[in-house]
LOTIMAR-290315 format. One record per residue (C-alpha): residue in one letter; x, y, z. Coordinates in steps of 0.05 Angstrom, whole numbers, m for minus. Example, Ala and Ser with C-alpha at 12.3 -4.5 7.8 and 13.67 -1.06 7.14 Angstrom:
<sites>
site r=A, x=246, y=m90, z=156
site r=S, x=273, y=m21, z=143
</sites>
This chain:
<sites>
site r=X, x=m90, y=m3560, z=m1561
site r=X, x=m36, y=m3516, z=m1549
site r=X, x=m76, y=m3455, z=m1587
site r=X, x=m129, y=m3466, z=m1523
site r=X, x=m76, y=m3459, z=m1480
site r=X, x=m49, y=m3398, z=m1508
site r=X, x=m124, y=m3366, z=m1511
site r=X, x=m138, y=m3380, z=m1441
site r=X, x=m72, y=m3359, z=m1418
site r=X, x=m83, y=m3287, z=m1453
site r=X, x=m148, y=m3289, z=m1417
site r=X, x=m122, y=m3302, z=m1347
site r=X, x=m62, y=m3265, z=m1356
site r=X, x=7, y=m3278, z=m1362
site r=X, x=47, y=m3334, z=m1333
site r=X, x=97, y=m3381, z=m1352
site r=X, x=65, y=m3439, z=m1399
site r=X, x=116, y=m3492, z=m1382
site r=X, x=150, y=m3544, z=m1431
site r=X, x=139, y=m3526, z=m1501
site r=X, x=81, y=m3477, z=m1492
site r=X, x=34, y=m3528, z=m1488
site r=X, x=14, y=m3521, z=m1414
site r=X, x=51, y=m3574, z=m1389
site r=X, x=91, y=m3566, z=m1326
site r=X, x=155, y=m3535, z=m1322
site r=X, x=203, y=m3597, z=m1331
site r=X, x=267, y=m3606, z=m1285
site r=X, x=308, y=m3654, z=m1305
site r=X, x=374, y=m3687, z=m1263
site r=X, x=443, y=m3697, z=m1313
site r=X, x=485, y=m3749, z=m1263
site r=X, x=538, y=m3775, z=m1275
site r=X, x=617, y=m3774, z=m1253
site r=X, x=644, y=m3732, z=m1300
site r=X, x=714, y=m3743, z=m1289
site r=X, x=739, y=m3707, z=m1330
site r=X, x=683, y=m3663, z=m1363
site r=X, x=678, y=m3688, z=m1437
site r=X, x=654, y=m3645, z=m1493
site r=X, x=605, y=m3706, z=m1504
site r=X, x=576, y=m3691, z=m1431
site r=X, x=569, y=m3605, z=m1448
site r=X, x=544, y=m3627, z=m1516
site r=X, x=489, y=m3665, z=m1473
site r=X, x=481, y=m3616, z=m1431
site r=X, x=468, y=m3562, z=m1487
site r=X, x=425, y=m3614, z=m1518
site r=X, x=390, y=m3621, z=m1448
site r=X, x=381, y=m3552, z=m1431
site r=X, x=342, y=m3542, z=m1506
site r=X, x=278, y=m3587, z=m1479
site r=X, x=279, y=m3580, z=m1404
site r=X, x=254, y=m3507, z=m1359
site r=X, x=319, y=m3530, z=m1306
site r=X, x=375, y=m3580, z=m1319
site r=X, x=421, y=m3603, z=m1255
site r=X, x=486, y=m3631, z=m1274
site r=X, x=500, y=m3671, z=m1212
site r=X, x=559, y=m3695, z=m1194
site r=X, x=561, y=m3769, z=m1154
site r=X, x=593, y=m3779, z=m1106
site r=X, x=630, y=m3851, z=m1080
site r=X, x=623, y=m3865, z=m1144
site r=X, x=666, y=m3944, z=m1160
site r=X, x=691, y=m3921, z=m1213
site r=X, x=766, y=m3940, z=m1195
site r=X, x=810, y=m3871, z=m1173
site r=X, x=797, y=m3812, z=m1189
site r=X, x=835, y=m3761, z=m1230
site r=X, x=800, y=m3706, z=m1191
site r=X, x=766, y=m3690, z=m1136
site r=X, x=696, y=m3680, z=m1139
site r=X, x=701, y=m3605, z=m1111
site r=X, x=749, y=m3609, z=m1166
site r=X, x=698, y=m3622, z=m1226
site r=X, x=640, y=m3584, z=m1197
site r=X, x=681, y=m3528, z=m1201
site r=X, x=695, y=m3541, z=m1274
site r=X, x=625, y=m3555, z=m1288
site r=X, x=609, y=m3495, z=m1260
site r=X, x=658, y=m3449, z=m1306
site r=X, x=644, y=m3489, z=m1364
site r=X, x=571, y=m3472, z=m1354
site r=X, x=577, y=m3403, z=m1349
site r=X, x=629, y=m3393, z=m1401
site r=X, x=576, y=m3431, z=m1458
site r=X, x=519, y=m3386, z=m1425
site r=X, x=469, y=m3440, z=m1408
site r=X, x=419, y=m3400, z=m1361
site r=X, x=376, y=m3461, z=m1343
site r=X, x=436, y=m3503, z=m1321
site r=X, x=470, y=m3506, z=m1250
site r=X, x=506, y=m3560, z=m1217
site r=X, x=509, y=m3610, z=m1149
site r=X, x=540, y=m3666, z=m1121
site r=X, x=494, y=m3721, z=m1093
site r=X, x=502, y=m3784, z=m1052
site r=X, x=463, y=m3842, z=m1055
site r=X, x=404, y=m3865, z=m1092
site r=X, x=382, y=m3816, z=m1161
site r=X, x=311, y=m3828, z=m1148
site r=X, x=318, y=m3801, z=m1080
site r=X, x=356, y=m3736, z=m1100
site r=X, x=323, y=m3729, z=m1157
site r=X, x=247, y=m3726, z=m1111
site r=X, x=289, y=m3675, z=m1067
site r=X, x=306, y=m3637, z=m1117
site r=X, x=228, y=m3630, z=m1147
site r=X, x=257, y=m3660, z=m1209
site r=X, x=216, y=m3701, z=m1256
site r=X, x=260, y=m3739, z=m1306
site r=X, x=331, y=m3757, z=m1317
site r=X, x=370, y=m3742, z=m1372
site r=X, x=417, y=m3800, z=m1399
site r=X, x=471, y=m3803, z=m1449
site r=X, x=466, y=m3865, z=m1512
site r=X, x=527, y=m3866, z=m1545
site r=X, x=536, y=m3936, z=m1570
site r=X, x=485, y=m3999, z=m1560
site r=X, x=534, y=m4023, z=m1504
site r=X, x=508, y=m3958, z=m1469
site r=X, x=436, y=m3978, z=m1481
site r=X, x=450, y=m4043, z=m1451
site r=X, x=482, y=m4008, z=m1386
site r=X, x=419, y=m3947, z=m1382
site r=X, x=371, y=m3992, z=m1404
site r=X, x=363, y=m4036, z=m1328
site r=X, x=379, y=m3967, z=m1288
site r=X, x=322, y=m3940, z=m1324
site r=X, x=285, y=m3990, z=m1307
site r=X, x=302, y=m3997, z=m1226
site r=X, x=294, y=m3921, z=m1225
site r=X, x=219, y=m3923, z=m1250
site r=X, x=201, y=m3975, z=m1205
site r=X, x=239, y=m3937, z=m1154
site r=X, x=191, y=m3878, z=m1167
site r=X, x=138, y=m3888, z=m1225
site r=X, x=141, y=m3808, z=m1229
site r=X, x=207, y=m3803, z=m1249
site r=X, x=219, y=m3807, z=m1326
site r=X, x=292, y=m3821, z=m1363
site r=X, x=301, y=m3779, z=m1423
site r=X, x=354, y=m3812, z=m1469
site r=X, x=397, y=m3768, z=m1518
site r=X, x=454, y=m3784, z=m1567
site r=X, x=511, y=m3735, z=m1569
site r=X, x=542, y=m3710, z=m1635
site r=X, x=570, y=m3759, z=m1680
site r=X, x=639, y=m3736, z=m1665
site r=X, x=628, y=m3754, z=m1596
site r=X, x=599, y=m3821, z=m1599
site r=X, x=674, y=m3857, z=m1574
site r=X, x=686, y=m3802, z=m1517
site r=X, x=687, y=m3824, z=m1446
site r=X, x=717, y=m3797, z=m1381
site r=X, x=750, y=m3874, z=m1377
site r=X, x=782, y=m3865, z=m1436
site r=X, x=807, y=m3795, z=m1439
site r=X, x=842, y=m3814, z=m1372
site r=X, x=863, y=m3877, z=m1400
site r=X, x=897, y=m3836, z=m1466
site r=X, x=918, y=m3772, z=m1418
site r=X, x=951, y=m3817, z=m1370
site r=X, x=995, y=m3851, z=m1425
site r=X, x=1011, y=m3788, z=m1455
site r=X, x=959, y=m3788, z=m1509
site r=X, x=931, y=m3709, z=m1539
site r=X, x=868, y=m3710, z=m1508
site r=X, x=858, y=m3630, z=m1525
site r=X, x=795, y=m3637, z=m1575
site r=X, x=767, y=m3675, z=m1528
site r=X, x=748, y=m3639, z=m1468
site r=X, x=741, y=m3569, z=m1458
site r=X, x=802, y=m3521, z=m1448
site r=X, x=797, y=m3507, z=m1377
site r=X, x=794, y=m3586, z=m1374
site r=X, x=864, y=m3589, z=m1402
site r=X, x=895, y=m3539, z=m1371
site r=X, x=876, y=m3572, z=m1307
site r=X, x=903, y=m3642, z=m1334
site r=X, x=965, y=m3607, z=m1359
site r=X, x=985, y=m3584, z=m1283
site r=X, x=959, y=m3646, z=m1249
site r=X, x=1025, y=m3680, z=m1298
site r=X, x=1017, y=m3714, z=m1363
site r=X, x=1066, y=m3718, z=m1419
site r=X, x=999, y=m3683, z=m1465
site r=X, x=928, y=m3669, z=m1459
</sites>
């Protein structure tokens, strides 16, 4: 199928085949989440992300209950926004968002949402919000990736939990990430 595609393409002329070269529409896909802080499990997803999708949005939501924050989410969009330009990622930007995913994700034209498995108690979490989302909007696909190994026990939660009790958080989120924990006060990160 995709050698058709490819032949009728050189026919018609040039234009951008979408996902995989297979004809299939360009894919933009919605990353959400708190991220606070930004984990090297979440830019490990996001490289991971970026591989299979045309556009990936790492948004950022906001009023999240997720008990205080450690920063503010003009804070971490910032970050987000360094961190993707200092790995390169030329298909990734970055939002903030309020209410309902399905809803931003429609106004943003984007067709799936990308979701992070780390553990089963993850699964058990995604698994429901998948679910409400699709009946939300049939449309709107969840893509569900596993980080590297070495990040399969990282979680914002828990490097705040460790960073806030003076734990050496350093491996575990990006540098700009620590230096930004560092001056917000911390006996390590």
């Amino acid at each position: 199928m995709c050698a058709e595609v490819y032949t009728r393409v050189a026919i018609i002329g040039p234009r951008r085949l979408g996902y995989a070269g297979c004809g299939m529409p360009n894919v933009k896909a919605i990353y959400p989440g708190t991220f606070d802080p930004l984990t090297n499990g979440h830019l490990d997803l996001i490289a991971r992300g970026a591989k299979i999708v045309d556009h990936l949005v790492v948004a950022i939501l906001r009023n999240a209950d997720k008990g205080s924050p450690l920063f503010s989410v003009e804070e971490r969009l910032e970050m987000i926004r360094e961190a993707i330009e200092e790995q390169g990622f030329r298909n990734v930007s970055a939002d903030t968002f309020d209410g309902l995913l399905v809803e931003y994700a429609r106004s943003q034209g984007a067709q799936a949402v990308l979701r992070g498995l780390r553990a089963i108690t993850d699964y058990e979490y995604e698994f429901p919000m998948a679910m409400m989302n699709r009946k939300l909007d049939p449309k709107l696909e969840t893509l569900f990736m596993m980080p590297n190994e070495q990040y399969t026990y990282v979680s914002s939660r828990l490097i705040k939990g460790v960073f806030k009790l003076g734990g050496d958080v350093s491996e575990l989120v990006p540098p700009m990430v620590v230096r930004r924990m560092r001056a917000k006060g911390g006996a390590k990160a």
